[in-house]
BAFI-3210 file (N, C-alpha, C; in Angstrom, 3 decimals, decimal comma, padded with zeros to 6 digits):
// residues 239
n [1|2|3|4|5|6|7|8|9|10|11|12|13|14|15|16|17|18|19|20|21|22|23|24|25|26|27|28|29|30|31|32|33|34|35|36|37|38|39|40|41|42|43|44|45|46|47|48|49|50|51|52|53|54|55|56|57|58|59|60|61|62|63|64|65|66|67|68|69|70|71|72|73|74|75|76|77|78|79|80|81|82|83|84|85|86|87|88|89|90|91|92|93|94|95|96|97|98|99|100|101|102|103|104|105|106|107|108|109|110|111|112|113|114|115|116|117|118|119|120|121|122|123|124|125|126|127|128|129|130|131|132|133|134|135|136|137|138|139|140|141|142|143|144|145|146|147|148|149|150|151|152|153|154|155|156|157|158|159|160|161|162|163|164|165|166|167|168|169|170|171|172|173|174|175|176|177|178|179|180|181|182|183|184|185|186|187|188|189|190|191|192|193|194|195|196|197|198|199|200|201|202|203|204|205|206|207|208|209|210|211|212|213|214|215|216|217|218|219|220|221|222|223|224|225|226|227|228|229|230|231|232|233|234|235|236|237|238|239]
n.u [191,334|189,744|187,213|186,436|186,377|184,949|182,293|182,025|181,873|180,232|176,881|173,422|171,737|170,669|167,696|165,565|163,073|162,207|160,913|162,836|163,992|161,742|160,439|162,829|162,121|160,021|160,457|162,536|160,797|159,012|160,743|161,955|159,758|158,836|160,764|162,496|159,699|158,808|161,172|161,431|159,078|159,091|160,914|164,059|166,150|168,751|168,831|167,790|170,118|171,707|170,576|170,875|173,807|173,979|173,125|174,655|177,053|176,828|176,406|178,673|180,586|180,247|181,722|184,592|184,347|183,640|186,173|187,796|187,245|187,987|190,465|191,409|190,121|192,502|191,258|191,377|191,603|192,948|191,795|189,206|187,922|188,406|187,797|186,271|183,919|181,341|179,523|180,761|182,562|180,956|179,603|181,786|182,345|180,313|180,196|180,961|179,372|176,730|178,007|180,119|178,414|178,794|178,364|179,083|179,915|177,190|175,358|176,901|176,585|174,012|172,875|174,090|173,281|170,531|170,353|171,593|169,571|167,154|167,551|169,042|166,884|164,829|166,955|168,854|172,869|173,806|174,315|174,300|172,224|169,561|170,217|173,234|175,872|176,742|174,293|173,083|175,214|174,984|172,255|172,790|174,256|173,190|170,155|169,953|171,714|170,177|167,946|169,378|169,659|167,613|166,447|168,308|167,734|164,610|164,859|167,477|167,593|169,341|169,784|169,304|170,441|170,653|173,019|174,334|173,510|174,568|177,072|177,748|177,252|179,126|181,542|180,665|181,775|184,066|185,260|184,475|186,410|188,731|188,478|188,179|191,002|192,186|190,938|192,334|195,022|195,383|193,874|191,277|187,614|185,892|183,356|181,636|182,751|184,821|183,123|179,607|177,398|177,807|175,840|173,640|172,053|170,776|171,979|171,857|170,051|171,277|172,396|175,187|179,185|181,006|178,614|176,824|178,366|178,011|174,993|174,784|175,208|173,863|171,673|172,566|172,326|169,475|168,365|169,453|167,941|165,386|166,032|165,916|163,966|162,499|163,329|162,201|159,191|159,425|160,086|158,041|155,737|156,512|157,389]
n.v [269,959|271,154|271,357|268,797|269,040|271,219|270,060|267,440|269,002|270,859|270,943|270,849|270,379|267,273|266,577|265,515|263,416|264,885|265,586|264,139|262,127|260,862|259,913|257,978|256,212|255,206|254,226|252,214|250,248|249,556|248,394|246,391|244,661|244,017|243,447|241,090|239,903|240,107|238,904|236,189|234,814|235,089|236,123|234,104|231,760|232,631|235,755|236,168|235,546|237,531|239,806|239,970|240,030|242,462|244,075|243,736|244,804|247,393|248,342|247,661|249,237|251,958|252,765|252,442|254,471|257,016|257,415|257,242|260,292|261,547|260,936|262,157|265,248|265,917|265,460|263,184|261,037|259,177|258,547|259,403|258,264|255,348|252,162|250,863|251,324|249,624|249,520|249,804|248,242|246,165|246,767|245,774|243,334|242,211|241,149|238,626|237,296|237,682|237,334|234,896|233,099|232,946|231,500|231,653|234,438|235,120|234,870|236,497|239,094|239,446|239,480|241,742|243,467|243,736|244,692|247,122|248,407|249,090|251,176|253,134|253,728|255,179|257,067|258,370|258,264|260,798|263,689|265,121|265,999|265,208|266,286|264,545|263,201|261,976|261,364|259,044|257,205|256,658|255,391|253,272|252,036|251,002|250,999|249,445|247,393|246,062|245,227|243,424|241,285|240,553|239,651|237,933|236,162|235,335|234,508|233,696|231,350|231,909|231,265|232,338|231,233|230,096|229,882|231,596|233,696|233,879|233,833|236,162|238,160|237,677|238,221|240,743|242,392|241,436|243,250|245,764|245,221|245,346|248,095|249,981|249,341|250,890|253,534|254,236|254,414|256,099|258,079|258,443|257,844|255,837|253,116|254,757|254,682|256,117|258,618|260,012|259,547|262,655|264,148|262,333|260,007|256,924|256,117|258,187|257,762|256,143|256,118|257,883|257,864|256,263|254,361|253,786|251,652|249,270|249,009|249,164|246,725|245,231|245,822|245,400|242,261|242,279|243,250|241,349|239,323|239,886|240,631|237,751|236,512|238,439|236,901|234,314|235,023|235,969|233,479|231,776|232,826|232,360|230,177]
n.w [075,954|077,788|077,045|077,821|080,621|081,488|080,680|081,906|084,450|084,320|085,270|085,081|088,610|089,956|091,490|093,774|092,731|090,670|087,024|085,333|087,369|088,062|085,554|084,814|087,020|085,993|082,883|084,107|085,458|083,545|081,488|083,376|083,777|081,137|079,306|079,783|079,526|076,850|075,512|076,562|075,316|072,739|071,730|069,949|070,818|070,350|069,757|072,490|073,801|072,551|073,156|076,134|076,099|075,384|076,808|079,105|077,987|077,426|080,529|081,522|080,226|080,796|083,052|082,436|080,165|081,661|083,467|081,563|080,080|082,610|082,828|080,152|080,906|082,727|085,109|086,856|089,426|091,999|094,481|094,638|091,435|091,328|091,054|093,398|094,407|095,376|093,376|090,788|090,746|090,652|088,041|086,349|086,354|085,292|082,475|083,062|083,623|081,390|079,685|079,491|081,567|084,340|086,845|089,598|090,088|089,120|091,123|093,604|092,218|091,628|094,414|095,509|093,425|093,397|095,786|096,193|094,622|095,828|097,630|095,209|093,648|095,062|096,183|094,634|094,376|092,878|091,295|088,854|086,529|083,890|080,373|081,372|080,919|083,493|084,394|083,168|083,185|085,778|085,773|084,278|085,341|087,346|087,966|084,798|085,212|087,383|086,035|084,058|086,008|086,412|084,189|083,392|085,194|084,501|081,870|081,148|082,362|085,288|088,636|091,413|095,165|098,468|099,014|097,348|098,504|101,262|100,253|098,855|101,131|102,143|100,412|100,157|102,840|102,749|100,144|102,182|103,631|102,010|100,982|102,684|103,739|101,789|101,526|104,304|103,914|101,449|101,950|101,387|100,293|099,487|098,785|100,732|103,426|105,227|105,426|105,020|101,901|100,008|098,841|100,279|101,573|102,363|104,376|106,352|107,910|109,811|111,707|113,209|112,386|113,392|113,987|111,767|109,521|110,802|111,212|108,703|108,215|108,843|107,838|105,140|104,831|105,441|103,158|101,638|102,145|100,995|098,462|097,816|098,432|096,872|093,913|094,334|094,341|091,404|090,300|090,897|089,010|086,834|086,457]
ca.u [190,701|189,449|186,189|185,911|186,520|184,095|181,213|181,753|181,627|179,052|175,336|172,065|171,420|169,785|166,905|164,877|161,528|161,673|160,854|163,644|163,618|160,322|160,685|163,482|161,630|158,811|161,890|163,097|159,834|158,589|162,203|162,256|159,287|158,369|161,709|162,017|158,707|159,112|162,071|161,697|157,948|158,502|162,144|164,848|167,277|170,204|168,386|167,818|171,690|172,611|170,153|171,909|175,397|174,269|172,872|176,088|178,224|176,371|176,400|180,526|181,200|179,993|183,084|185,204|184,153|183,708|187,608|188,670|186,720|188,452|191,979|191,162|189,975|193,374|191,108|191,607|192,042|192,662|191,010|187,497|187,498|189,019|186,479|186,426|182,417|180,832|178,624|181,407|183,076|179,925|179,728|182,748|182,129|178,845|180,437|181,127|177,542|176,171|179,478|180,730|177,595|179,398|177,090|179,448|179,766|176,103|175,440|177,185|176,028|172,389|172,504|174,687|172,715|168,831|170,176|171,262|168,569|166,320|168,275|169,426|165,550|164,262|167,686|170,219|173,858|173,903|174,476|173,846|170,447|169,096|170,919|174,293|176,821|176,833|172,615|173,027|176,057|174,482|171,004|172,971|175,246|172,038|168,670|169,733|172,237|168,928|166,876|169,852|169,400|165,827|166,802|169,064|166,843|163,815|165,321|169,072|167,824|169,783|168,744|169,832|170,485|171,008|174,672|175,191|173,491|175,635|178,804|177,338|177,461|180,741|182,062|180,645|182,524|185,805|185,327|184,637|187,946|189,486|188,096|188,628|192,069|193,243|190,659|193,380|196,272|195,327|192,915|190,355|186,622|185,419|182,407|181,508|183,049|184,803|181,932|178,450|177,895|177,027|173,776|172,004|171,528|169,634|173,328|171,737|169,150|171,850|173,532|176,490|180,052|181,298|177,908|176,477|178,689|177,806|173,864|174,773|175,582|172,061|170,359|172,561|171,918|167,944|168,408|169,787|166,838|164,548|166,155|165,807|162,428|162,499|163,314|161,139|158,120|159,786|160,125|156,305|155,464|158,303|157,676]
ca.v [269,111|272,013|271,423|267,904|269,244|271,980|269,360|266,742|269,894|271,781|270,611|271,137|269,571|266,409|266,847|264,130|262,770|265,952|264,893|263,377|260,654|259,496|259,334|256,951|255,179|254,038|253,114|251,118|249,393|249,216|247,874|245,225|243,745|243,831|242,911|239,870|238,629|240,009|238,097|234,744|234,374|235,755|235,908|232,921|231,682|233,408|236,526|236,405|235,738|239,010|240,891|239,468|240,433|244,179|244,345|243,480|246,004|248,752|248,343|247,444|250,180|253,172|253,080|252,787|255,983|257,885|257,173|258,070|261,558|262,236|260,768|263,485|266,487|266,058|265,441|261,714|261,100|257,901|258,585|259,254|257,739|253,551|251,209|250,816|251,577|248,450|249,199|250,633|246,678|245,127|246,651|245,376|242,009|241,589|240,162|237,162|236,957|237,917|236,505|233,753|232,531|232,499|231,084|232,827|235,734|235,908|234,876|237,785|240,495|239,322|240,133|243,260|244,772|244,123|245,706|248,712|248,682|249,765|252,808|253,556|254,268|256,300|258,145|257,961|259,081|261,875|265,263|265,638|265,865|264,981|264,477|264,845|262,009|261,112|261,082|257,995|256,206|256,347|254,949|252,465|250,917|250,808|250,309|248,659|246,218|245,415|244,968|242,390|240,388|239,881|239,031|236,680|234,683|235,211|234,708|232,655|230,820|231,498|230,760|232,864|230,943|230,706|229,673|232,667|234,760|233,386|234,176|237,108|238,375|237,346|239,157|242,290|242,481|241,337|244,506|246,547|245,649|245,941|249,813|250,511|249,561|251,550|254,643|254,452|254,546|257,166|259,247|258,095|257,690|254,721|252,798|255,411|253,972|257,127|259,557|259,222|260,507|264,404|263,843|262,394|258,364|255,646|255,865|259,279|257,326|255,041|256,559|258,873|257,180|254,760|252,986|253,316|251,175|248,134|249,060|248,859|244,771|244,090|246,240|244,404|241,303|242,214|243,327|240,218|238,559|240,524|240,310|236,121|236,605|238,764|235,980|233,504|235,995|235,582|231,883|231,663|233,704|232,141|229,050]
ca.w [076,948|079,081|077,149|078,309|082,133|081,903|080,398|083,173|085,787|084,455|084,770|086,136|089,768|089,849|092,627|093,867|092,471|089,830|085,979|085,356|088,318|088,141|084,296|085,089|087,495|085,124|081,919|084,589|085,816|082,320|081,161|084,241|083,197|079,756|078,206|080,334|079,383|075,552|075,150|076,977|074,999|072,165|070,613|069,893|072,284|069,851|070,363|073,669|074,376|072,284|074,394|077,464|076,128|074,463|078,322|080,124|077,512|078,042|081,926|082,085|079,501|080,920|083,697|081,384|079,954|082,597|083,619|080,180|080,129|083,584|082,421|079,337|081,172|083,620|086,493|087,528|091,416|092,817|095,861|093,808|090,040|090,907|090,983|094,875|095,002|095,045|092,105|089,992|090,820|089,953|086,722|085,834|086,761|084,846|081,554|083,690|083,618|080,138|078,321|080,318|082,242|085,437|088,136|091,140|089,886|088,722|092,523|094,084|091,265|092,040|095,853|095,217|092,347|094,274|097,376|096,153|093,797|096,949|097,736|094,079|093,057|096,020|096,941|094,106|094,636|091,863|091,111|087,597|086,098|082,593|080,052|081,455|080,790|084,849|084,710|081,963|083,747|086,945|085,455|083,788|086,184|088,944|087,016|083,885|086,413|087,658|084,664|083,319|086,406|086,192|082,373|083,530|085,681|083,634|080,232|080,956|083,591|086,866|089,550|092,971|096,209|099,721|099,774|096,957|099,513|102,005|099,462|098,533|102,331|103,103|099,549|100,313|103,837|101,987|099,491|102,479|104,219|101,237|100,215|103,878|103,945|100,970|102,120|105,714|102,944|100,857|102,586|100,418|100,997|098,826|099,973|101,701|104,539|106,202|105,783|104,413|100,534|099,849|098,213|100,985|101,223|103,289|105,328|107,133|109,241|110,332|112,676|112,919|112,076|112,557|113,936|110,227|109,131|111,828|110,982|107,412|108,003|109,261|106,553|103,818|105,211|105,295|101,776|100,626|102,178|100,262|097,027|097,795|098,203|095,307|093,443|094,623|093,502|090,051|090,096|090,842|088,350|085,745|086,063]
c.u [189,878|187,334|185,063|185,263|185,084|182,692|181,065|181,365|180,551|177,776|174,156|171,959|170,305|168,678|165,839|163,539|161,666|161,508|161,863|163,813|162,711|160,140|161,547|163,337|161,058|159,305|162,007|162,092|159,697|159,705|161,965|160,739|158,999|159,749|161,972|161,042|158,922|160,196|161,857|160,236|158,298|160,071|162,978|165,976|168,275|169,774|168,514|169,026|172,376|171,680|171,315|173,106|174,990|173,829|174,094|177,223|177,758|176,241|177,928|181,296|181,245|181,031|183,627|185,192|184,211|185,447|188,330|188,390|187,670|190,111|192,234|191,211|190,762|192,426|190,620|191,978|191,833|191,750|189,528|187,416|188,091|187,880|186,611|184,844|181,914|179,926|179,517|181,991|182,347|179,934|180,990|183,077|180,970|179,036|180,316|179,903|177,004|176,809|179,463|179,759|178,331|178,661|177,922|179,278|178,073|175,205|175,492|176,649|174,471|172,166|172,229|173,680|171,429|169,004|170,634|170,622|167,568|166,663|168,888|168,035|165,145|165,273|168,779|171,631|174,079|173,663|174,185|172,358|170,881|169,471|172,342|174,966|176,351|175,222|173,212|173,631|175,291|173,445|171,718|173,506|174,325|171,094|169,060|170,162|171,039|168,295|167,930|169,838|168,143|166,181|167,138|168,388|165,937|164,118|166,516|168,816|168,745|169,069|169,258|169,326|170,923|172,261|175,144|174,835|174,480|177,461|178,802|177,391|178,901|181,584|181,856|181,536|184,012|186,042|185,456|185,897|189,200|189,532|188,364|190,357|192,941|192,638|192,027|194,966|196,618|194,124|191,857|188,687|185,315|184,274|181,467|181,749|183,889|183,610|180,730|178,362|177,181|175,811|173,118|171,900|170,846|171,240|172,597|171,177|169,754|172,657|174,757|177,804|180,289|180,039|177,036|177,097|177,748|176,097|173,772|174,764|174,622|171,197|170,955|172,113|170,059|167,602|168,474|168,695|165,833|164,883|166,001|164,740|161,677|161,780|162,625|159,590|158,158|159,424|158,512|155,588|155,602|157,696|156,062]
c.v [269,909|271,555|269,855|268,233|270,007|270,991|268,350|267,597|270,743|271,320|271,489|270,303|268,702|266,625|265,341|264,247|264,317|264,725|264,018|262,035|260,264|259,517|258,074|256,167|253,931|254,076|252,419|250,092|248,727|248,401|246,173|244,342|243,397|242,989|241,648|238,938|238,457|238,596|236,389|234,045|234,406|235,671|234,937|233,095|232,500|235,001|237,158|236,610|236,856|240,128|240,895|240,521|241,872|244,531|244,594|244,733|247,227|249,154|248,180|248,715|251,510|254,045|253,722|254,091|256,808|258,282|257,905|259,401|262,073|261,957|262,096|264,861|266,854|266,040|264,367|262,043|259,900|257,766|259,009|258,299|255,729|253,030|250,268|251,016|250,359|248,239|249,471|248,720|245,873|245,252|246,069|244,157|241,507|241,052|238,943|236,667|236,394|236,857|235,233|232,778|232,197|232,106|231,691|233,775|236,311|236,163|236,735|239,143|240,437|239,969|241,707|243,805|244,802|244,818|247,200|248,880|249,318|251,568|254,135|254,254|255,579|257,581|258,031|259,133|259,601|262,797|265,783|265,057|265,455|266,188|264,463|263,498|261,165|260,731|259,063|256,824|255,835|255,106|253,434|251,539|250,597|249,971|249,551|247,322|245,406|244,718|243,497|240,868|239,858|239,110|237,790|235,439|234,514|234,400|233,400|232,173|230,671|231,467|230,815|231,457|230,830|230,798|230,951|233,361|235,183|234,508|235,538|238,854|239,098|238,443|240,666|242,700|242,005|242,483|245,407|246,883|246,369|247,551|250,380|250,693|250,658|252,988|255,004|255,045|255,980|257,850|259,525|257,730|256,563|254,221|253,332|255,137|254,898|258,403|259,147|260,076|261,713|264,243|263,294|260,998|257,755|255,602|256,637|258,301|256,019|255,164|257,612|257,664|256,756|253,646|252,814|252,340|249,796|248,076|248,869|247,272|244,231|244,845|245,830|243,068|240,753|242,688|241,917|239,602|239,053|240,212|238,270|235,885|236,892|237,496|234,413|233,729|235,622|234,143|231,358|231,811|232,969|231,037|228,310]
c.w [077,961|078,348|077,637|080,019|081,984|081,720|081,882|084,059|085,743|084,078|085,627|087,228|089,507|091,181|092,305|094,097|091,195|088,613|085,599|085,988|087,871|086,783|084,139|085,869|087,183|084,135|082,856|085,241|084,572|081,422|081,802|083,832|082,086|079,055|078,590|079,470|077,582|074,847|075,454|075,984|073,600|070,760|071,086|070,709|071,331|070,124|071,953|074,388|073,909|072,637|075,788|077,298|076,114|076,398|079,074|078,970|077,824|079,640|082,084|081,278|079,938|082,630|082,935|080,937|080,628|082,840|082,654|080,199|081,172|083,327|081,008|079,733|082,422|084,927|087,168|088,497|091,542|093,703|095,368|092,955|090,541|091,513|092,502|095,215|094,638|093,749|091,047|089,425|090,224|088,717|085,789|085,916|085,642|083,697|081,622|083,308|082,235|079,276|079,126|081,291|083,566|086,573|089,416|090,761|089,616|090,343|093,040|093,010|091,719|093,250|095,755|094,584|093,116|095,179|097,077|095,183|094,960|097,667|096,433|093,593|093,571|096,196|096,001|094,314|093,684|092,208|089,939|087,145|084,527|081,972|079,975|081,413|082,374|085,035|084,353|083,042|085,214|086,909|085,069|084,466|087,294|088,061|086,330|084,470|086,885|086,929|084,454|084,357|086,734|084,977|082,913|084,191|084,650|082,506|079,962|082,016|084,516|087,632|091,088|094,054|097,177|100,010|098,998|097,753|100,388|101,185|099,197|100,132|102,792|101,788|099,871|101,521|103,419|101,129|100,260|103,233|103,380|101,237|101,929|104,007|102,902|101,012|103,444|104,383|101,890|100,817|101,651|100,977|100,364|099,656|100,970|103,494|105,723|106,551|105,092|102,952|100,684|099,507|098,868|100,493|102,568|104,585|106,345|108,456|109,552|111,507|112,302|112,808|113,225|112,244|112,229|109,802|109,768|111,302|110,194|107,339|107,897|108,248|105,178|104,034|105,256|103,818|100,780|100,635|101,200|098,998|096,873|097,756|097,148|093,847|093,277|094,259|092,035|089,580|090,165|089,743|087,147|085,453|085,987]
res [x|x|x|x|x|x|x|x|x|x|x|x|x|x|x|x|x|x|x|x|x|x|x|x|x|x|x|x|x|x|x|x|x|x|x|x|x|x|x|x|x|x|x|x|x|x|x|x|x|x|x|x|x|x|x|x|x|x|x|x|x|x|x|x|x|x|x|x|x|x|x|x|x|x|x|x|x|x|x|x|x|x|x|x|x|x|x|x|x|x|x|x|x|x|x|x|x|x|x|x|x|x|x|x|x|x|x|x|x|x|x|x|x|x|x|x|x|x|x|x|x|x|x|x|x|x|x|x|x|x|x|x|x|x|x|x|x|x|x|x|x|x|x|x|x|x|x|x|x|x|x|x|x|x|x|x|x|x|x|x|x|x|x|x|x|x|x|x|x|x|x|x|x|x|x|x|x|x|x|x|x|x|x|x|x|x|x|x|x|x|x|x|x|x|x|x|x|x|x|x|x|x|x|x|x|x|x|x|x|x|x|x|x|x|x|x|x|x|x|x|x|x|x|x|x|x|x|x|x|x|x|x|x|x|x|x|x|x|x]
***
């Protein structure tokens, strides 16, 4: 197992805007719109629903993995690897979606995934570069997350609104009490909710702790708006 450990631990530094990023910028532009339109014009609704799903497995799976690799190479930690980061949660939610057509859940994943889609592009929380296992998972559980909820409106007609905003709001501030309370418990730093992350995020120009957090409310909250707007762009467009 030592050669699992050393693979997860040993890469090249991801640095920001090098080849790598802005290669994965424009896949994920070129992704978010084309397959959308490909699909909803072009191929049959049975189709289109085992895009959907192969979308949502490849975005809920790549936890999963990760977990296992670190349950493998003996270096699981509660207090890092449990699915306490709000995107880690989301991905693990998004079956609801794909599989199950869940209209709450697709709600709250919609907000969630557009808003840190704004910070995920420009400033992503990584350390490994291209083509290290954590590049992929990262890309996958952010960008593609994205991509499947464009799909989803586009393609499986949902159809974001104000009360999921609303729900969408109020959920994220129920996750953060949660990941707060069990950061106090086991000196854990989930959420980034006791310090801000190593790599450098949209947290910096928020203030020093705690008030980041409090600044964070009104810039998810102006996020959500945006991604509602988002969507309204779409629907123009769409329909």
């Amino acid at each position: 197992m030592h050669q699992i450990a050393d693979y997860l631990y040993t890469y090249d530094k991801f640095e920001l805007f090098n080849f790598s990023h802005i290669a994965s910028i424009i896949f994920f532009v070129i992704l978010t719109i084309f397959l959308p339109f490909i699909s909803k014009n072009y191929l049959s609704k049975n189709i289109q629903d085992k895009i959907s799903k192969i979308l949502g497995i490849i975005i809920f799976v790549n936890y999963p993995i990760w977990v296992m690799l670190e349950i493998l190479a003996g270096s699981f930690d509660s207090t890092i690897h449990l699915p306490l980061h709000l995107c880690r949660f989301a991905n693990l939610l998004i079956l609801f979606v794909t599989f199950s057509k869940n209209e709450f859940i697709f709600q709250l994943l919609y907000f969630w995934g557009l808003s840190g889609m704004f910070q995920g592009l420009v400033s992503p929380d990584i350390l490994e570069d291209f083509p290290h296992f954590h590049f992929f998972r990262y890309f996958a559980g952010h960008h593609l997350f994205v991509v499947a909820m464009i799909y989803s409106i586009v393609v499986m007609k949902f159809k974001p609104t104000l009360i999921g905003l609303r729900n969408a709001y109020i959920g994220i501030n129920v996750f953060l009490v949660i990941a707060f309370i069990y950061n106090i418990l086991f000196d854990a730093n989930y959420f980034w909710i006791m310090s801000k992350p190593p790599a450098g995020s949209l947290l910096d120009y928020m203030g020093p702790w705690p008030w980041y957090i409090l600044t964070g409310q009104l810039v998810a909250l102006v996020h959500f708006c945006i991604a509602y707007f988002i969507y309204l762009g779409i629907r123009k467009i769409n329909y």
